[in-house]
C-alpha atoms as an extended CHARMM CRD file, in Angstrom:
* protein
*
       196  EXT
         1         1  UNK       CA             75.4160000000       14.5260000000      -57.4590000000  PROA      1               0.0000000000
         2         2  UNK       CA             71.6670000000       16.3180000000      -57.7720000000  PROA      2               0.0000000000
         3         3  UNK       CA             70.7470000000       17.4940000000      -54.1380000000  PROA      3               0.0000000000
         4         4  UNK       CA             67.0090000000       18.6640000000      -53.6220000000  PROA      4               0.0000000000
         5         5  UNK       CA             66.6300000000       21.3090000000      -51.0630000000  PROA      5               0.0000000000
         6         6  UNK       CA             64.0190000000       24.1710000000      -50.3880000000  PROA      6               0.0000000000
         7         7  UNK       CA             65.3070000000       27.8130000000      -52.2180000000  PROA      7               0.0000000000
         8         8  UNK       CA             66.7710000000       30.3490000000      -50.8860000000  PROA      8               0.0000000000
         9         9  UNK       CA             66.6550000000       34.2980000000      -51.6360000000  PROA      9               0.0000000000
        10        10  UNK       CA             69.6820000000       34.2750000000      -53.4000000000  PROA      10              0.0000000000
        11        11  UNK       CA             69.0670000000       31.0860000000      -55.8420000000  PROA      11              0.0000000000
        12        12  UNK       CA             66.6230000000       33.6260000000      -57.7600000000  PROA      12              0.0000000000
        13        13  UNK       CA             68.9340000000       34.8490000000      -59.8040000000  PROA      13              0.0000000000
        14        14  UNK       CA             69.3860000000       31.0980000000      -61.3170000000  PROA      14              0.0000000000
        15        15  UNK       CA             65.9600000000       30.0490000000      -60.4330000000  PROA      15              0.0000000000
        16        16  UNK       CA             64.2640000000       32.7590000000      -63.2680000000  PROA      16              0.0000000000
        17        17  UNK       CA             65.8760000000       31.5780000000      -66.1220000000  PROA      17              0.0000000000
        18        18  UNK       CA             64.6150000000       27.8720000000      -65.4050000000  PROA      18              0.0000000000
        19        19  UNK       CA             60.8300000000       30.0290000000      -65.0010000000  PROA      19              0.0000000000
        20        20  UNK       CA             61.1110000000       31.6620000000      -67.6770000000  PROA      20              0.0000000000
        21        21  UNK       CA             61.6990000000       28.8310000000      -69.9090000000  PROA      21              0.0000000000
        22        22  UNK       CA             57.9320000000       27.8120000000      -68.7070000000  PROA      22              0.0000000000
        23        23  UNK       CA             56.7150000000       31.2330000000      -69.3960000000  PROA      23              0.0000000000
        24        24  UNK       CA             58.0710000000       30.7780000000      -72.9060000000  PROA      24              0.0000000000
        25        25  UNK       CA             56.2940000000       27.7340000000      -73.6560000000  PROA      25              0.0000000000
        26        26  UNK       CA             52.4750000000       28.7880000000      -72.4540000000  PROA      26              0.0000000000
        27        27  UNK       CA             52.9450000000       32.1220000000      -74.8650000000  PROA      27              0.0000000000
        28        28  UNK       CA             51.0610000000       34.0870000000      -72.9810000000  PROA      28              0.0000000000
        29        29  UNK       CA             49.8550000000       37.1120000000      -74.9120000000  PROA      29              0.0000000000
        30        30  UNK       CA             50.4390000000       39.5920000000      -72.2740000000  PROA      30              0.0000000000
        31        31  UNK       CA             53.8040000000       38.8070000000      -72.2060000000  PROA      31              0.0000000000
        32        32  UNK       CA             54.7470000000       39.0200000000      -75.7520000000  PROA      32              0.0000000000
        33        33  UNK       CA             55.7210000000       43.0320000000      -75.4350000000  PROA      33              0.0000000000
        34        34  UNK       CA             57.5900000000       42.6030000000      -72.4350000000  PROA      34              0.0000000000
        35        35  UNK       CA             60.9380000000       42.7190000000      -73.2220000000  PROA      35              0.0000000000
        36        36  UNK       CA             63.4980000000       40.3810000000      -71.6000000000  PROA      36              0.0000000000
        37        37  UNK       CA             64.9530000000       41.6960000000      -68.7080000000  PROA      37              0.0000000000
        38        38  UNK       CA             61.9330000000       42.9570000000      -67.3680000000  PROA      38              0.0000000000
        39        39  UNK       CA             60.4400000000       39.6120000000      -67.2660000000  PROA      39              0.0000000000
        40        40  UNK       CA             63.5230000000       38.2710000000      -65.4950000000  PROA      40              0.0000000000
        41        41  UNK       CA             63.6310000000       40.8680000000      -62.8950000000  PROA      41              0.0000000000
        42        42  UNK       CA             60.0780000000       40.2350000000      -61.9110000000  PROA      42              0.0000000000
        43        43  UNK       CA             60.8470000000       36.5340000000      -61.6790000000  PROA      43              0.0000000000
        44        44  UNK       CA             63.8930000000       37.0030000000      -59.8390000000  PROA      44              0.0000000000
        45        45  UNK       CA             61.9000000000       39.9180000000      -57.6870000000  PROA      45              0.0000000000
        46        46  UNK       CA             59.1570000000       36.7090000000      -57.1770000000  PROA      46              0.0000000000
        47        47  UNK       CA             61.5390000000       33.9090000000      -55.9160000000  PROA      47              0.0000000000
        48        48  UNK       CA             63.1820000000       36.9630000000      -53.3980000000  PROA      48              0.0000000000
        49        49  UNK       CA             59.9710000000       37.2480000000      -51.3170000000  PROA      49              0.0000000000
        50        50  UNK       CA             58.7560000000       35.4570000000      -48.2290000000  PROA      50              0.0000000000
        51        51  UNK       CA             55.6600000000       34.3620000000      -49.9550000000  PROA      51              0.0000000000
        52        52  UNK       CA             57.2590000000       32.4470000000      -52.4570000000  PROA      52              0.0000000000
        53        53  UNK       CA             60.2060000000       31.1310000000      -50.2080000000  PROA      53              0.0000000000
        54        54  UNK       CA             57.2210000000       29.4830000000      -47.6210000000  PROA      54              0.0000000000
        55        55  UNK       CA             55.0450000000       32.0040000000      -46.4530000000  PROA      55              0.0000000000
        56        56  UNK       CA             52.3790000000       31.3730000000      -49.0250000000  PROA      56              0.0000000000
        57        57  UNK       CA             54.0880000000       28.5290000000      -51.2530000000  PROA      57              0.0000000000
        58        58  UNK       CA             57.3020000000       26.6220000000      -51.3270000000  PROA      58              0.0000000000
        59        59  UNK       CA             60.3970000000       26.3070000000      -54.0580000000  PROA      59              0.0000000000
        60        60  UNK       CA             62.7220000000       23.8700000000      -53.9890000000  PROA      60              0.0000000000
        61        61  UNK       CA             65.3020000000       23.5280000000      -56.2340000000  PROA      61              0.0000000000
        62        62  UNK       CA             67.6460000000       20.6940000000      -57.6350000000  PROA      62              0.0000000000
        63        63  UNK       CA             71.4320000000       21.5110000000      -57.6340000000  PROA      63              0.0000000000
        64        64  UNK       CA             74.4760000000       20.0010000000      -58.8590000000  PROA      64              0.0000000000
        65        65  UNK       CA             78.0060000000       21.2360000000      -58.6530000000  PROA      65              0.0000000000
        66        66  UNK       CA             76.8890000000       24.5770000000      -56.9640000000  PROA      66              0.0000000000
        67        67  UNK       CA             74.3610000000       25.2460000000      -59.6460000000  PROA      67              0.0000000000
        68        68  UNK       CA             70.8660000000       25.3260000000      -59.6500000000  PROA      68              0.0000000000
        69        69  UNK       CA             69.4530000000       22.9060000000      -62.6370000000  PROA      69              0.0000000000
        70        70  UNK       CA             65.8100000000       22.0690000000      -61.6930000000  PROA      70              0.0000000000
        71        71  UNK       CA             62.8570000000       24.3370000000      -59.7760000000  PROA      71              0.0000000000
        72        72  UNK       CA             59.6870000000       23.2470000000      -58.3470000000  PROA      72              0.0000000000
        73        73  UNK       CA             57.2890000000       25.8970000000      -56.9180000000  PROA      73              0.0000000000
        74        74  UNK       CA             53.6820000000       25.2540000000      -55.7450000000  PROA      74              0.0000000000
        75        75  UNK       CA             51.1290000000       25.7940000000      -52.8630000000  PROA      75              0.0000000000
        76        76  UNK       CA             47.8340000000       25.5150000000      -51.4480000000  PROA      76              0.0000000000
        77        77  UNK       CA             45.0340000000       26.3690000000      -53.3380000000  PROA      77              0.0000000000
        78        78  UNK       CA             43.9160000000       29.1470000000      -51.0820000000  PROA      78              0.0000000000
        79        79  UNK       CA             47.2580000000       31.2680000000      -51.6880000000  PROA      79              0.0000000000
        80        80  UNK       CA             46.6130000000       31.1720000000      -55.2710000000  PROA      80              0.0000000000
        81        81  UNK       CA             46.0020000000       35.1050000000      -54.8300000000  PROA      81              0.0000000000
        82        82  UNK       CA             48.3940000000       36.0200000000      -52.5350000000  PROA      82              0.0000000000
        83        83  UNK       CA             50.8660000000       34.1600000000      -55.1190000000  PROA      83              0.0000000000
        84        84  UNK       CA             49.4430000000       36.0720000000      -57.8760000000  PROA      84              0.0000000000
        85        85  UNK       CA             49.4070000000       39.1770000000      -56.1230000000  PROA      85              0.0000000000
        86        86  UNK       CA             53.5770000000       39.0850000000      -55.7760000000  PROA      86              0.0000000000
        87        87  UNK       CA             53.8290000000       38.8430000000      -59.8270000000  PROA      87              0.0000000000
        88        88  UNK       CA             50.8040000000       41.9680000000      -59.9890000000  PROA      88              0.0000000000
        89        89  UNK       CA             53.1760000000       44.1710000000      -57.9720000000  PROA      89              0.0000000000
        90        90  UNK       CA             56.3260000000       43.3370000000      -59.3810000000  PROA      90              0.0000000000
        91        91  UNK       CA             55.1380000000       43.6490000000      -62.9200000000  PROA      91              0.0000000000
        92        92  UNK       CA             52.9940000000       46.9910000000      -61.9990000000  PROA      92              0.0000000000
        93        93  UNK       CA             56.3550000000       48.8070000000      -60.4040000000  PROA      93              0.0000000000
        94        94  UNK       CA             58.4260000000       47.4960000000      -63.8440000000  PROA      94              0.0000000000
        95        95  UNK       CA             58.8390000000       50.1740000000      -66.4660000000  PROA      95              0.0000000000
        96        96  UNK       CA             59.0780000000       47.3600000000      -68.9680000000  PROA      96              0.0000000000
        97        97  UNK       CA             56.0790000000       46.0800000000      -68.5160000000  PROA      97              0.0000000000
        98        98  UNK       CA             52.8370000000       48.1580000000      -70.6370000000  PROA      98              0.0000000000
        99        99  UNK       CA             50.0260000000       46.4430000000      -67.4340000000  PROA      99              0.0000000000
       100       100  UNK       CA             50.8840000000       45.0040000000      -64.2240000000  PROA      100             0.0000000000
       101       101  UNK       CA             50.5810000000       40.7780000000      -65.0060000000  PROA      101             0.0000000000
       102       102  UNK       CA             46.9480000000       39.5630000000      -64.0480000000  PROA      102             0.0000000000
       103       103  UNK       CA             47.1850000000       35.4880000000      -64.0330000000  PROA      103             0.0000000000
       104       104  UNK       CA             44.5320000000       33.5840000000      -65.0280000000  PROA      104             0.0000000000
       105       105  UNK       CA             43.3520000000       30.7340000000      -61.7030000000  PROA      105             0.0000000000
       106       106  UNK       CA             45.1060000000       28.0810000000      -62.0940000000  PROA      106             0.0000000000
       107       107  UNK       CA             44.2050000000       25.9910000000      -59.4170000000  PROA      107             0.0000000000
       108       108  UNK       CA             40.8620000000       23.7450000000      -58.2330000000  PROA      108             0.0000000000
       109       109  UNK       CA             40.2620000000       24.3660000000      -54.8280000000  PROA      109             0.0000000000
       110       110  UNK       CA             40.9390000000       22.2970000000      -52.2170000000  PROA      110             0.0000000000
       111       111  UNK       CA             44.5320000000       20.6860000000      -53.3280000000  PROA      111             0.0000000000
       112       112  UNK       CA             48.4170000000       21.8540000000      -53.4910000000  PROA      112             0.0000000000
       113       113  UNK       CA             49.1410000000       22.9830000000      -56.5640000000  PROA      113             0.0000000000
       114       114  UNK       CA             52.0650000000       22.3260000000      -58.7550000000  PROA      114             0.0000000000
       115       115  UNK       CA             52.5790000000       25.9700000000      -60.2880000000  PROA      115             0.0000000000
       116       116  UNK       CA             55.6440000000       25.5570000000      -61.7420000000  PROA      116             0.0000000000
       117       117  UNK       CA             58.4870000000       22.6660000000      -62.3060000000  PROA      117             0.0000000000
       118       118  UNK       CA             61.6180000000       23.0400000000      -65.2270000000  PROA      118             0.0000000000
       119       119  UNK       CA             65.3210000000       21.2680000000      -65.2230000000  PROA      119             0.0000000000
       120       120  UNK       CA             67.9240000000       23.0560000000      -67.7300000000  PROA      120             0.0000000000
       121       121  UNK       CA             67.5720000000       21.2820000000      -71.1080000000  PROA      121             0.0000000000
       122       122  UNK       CA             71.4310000000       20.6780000000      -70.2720000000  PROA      122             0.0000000000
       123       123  UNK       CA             70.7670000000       18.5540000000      -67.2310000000  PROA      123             0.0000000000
       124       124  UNK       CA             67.1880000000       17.1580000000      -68.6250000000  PROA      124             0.0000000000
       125       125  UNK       CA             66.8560000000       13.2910000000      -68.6370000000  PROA      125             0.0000000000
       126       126  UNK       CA             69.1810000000       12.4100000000      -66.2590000000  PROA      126             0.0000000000
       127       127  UNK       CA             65.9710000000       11.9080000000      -63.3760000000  PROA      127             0.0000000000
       128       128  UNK       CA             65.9290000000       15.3940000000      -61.9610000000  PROA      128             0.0000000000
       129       129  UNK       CA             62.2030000000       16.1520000000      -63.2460000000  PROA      129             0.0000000000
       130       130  UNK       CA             61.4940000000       12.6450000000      -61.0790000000  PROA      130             0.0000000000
       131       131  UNK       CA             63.5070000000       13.5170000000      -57.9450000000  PROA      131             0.0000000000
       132       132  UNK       CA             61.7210000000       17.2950000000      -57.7560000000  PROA      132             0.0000000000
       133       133  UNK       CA             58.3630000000       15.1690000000      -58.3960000000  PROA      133             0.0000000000
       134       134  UNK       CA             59.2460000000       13.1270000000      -55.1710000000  PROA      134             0.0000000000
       135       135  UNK       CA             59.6740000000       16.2620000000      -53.4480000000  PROA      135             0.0000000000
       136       136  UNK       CA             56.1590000000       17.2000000000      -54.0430000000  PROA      136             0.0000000000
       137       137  UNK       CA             54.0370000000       15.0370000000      -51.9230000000  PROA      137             0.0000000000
       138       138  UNK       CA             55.9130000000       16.4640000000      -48.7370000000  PROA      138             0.0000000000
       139       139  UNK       CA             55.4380000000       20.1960000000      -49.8170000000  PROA      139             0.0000000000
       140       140  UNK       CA             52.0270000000       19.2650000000      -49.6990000000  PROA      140             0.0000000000
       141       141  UNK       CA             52.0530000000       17.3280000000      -46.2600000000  PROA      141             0.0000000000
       142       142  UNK       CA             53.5280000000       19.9790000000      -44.7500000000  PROA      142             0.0000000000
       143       143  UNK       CA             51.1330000000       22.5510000000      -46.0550000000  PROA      143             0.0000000000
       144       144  UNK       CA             48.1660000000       20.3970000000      -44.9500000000  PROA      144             0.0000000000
       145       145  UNK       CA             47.1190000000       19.3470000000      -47.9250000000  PROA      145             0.0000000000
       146       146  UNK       CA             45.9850000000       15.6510000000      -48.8720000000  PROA      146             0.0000000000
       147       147  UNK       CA             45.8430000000       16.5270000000      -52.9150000000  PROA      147             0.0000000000
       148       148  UNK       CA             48.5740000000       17.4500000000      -55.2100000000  PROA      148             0.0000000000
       149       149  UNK       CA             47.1440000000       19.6210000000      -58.6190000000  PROA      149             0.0000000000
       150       150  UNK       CA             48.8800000000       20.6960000000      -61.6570000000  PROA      150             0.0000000000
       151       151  UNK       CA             48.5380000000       21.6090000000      -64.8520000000  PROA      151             0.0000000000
       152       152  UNK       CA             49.9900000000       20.1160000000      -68.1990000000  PROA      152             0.0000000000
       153       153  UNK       CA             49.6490000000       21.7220000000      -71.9840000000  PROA      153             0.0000000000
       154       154  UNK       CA             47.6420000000       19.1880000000      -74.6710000000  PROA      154             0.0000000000
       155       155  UNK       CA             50.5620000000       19.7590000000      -76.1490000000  PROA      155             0.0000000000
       156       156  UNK       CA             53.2370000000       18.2270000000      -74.4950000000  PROA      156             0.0000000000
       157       157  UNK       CA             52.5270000000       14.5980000000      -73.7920000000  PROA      157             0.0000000000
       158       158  UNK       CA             55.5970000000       13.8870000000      -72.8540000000  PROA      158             0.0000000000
       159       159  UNK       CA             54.8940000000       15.6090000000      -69.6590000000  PROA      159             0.0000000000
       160       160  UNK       CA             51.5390000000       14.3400000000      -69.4480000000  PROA      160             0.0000000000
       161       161  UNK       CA             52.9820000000       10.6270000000      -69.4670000000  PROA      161             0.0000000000
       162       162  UNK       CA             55.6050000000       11.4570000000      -66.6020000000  PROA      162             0.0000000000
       163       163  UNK       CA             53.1750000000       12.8210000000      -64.2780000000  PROA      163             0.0000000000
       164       164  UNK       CA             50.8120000000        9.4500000000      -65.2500000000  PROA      164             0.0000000000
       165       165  UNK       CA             53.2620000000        7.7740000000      -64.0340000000  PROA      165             0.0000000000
       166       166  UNK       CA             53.7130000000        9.1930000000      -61.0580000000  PROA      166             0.0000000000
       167       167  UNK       CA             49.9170000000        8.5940000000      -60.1600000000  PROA      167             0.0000000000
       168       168  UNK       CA             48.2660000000       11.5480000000      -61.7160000000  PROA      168             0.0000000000
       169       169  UNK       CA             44.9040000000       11.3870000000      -63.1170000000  PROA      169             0.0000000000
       170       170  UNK       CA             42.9000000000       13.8880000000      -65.4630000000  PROA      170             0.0000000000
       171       171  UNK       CA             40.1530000000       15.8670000000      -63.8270000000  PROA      171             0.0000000000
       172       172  UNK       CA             39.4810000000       18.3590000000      -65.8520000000  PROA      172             0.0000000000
       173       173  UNK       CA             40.4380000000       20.6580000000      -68.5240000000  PROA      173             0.0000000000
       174       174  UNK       CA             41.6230000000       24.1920000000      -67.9160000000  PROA      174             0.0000000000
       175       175  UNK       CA             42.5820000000       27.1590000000      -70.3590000000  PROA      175             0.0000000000
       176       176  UNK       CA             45.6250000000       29.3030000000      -69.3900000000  PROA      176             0.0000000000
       177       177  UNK       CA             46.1550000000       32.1620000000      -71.9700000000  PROA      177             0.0000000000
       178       178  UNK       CA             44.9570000000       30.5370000000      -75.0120000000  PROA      178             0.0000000000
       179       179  UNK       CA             46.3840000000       27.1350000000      -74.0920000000  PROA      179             0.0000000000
       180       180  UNK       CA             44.9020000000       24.1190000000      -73.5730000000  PROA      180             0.0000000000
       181       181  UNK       CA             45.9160000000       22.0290000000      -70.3560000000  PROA      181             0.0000000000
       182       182  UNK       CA             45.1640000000       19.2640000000      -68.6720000000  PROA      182             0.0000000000
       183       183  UNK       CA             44.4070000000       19.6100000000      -65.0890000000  PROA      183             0.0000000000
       184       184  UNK       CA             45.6680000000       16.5610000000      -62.7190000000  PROA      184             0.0000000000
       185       185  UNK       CA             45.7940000000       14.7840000000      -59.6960000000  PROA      185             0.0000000000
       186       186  UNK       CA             46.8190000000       12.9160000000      -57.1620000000  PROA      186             0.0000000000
       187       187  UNK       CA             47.2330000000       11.8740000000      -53.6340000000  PROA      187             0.0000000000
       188       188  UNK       CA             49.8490000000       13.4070000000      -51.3440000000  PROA      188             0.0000000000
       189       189  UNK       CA             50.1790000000       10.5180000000      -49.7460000000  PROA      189             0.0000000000
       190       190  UNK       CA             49.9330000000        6.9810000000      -51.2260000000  PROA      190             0.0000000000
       191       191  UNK       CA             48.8270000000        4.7370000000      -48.3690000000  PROA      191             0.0000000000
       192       192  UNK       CA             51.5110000000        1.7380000000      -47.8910000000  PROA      192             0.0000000000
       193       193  UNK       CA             48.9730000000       -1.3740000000      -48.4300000000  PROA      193             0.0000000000
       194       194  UNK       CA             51.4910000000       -3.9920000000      -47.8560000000  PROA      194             0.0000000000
       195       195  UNK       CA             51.1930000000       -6.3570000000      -44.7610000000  PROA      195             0.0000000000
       196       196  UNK       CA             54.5610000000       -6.9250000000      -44.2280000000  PROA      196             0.0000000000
């Protein structure tokens, strides 16, 4: 059975692996030189703090038998820099890093933005990508937000087609590292329009 429920300090150590799986995939050019273990210990640093366990964004994760398979983290547009400023620090006080990590905005303003969602490739296509989607819109509600944001590479339209379906329009295009993405979104809140 796949339980959603919001992160806690001690799911980082499982949580960074699932990150850093995203991390791989943008290819981010400051990251190339960063061995490893330093990447993971400022990922696992991140998912430690208050501001990433609902201070200044939220993280839920997905787990089954004990084990964390699937991560969603986001928040509202206007903590983009406090968000950022967790991953500066980190990175800045790890010897394995060369420069402290300076990430590119991500966000439009006003909305609650998806930063981050991965499932283990063992556990992918069994729905969990779907059920941390449907924990979204409430992130956002309780954050005050009406919009949900994200981000998805022009090359995965896989991805792109999920998200469709789960109401997400195109708004924009947005370049993170030398990628390509798609910027989307939708409504926190679908209105129920049945009489019934």
């Amino acid at each position: 059975m796949i339980t959603i429920r919001e992160a806690q300090q001690d799911d980082a150590g499982q949580i960074a692996p699932l990150i850093d799986i995203i991390y791989d995939e943008m290819e981010l050019s400051e990251l190339e030189d960063v061995p490893e273990p330093g990447l993971e210990k400022v990922i696992t640093g991140a998912y430690q703090t208050d501001e990433y366990l609902g201070e200044k964004a939220t993280t839920v994760v997905a787990e089954a038998d004990g084990q964390v398979v699937g991560v969603a983290f986001g928040y509202p547009s206007d903590n983009e820099d406090a968000v950022n400023q967790v991953l500066y620090d980190l990175s800045k006080n790890c010897a394995e890093f060369d420069q402290p990590l300076i990430s590119d905005s991500e966000t439009n303003s006003d909305e609650w933005y998806l930063d981050s969602i991965a499932v283990d490739p063992d556990y992918q296509g069994m729905g969990i990508g779907s059920k941390l989607l449907n924990a979204i819109p409430k992130m956002a509600e309780n954050d005050g937000e009406s919009v949900i944001g994200l981000n998805v590479d022009f090359e995965n339209p896989n991805a792109k087609k999920l998200y469709e379906r789960k109401g997400f329009k195109d708004v924009g295009i947005q370049m993170i590292g030398d990628h390509r993405y798609y910027h989307m979104q939708r409504e926190a809140v679908v209105p129920d329009l049945s009489f019934a």
